[in-house]
N, C-alpha and C positions, 0 to 999 in steps of 0.2 A: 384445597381449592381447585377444582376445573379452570384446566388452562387448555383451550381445547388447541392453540396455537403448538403447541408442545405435546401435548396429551398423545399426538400421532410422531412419535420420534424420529419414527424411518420414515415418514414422507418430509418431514423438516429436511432431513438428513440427504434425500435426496434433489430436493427444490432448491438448498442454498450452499450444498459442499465446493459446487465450481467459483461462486462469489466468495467463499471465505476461502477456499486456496487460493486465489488470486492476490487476496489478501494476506497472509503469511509469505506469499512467494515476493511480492515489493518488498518486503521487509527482511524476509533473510535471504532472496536472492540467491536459492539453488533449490530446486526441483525437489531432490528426495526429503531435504530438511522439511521444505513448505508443508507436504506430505507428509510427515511425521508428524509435526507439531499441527496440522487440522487436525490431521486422525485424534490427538492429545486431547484438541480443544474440544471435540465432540463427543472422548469419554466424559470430561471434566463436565461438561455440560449436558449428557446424559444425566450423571451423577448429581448435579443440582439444577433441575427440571423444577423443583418444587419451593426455589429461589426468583424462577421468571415471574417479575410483577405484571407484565404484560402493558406497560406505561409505554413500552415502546413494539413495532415488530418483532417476531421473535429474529427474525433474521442481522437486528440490529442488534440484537443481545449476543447471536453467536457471535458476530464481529468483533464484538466488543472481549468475550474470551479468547478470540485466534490474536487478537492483534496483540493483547497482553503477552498470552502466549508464546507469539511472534518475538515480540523487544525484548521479553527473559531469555530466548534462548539464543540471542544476539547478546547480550551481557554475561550468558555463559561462556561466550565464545566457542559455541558449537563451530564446526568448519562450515565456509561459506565460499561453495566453489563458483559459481558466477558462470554457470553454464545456461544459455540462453536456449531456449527453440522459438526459431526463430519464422514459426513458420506459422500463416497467419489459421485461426480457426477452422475453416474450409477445405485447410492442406494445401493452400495456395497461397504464394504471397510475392510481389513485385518484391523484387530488387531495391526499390528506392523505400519500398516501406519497409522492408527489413532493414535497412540501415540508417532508419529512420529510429527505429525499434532499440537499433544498438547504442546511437546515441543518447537516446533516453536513460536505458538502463545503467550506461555508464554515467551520467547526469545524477542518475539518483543513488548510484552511490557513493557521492561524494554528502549524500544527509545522513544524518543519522538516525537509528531503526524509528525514534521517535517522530522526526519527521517526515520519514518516509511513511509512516501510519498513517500520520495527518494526511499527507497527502491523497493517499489511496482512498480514505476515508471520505474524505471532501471532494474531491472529482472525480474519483474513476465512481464512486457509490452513491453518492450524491449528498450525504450526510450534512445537516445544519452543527453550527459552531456547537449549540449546548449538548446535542446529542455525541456530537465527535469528546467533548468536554467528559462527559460520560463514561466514553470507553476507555480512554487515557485516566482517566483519574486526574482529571485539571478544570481550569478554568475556562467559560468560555473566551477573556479575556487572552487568556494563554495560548489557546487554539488558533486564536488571531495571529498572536506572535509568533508561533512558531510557523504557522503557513505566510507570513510575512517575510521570515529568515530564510525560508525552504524554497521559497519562489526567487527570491531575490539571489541566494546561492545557485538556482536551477538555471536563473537570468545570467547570470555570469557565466557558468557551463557551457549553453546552450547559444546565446548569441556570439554570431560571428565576433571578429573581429572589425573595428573599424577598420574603410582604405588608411594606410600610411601614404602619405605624399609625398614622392618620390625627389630625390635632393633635387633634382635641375629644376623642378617646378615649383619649390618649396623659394628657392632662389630666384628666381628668375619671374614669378608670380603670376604661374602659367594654371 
């Protein structure tokens, strides 16, 4: 069957490699890995071109093999060095938004590769619950609950502290 979405390999290959490395790199969180395992995901996907139903983009189907991808070679326990660039697309980047950046990254790696997927997949891509559902191999119900966990672990991370109220005010009812 004509897939004409896929039919052209290398312009697929070049229109969505920067969105599926992005995608691998949330997930195993080091540069040349991420690299590695897209590179993986687009022979693999090469290789079964003649599997894309076309029910969804094709760019949502490669997602859907990097991310897999992605969370095998995280349960391999490939090494995961956690080296950031920190430097925004342009080549430029404020101070405050790189360490805005690092917060994050350390943020998200307190989830796990799974829900670090979810996440990527749901806001940084924009992805709906059934489609995210899709590429994990879950439910949309699931997708719920794990970007429910993810968020609320991210909330913990990520929010300050409350003030403590300091003893003589605390006493004194100041």
């Amino acid at each position: 069957m004509y897939r004409p979405e896929v039919s052209d390999f290398g312009a697929l290959y070049e229109r969505s490699y920067q969105g599926a490395y992005r995608v691998a790199l949330a997930i195993v969180r080091d540069p040349a890995l991420a690299a590695d395992v897209t590179q993986d995901a687009y022979i693999l996907a090469y290789r079964r071109q003649d599997q894309f139903r076309g029910d969804a983009p094709a760019t949502a189907w490669l997602h859907r093999i990097v991310a897999n991808a992605a969370i095998a070679a995280c349960r391999r326990g490939r090494s995961i060095v956690r080296e950031l660039d920190l430097e925004a697309p342009g080549g430029v980047d404020e101070p405050a938004h790189a360490a805005d950046r690092l917060t994050l990254w350390a943020a998200l790696d307190q989830l796990t590769p799974r829900h670090r997927a979810a996440i990527v997949l749901r806001y940084y891509h924009g992805y709906d619950y059934a489609t995210i559902a899709g590429m994990l191999g879950t439910s949309s119900t699931n997708v719920g609950a794990m970007l429910s966990r993810a968020i609320d672990k991210l909330r913990v991370v990520l929010e300050p502290p409350a003030p403590r109220a300091q003893p003589s005010e605390a006493i004194h009812g100041r």
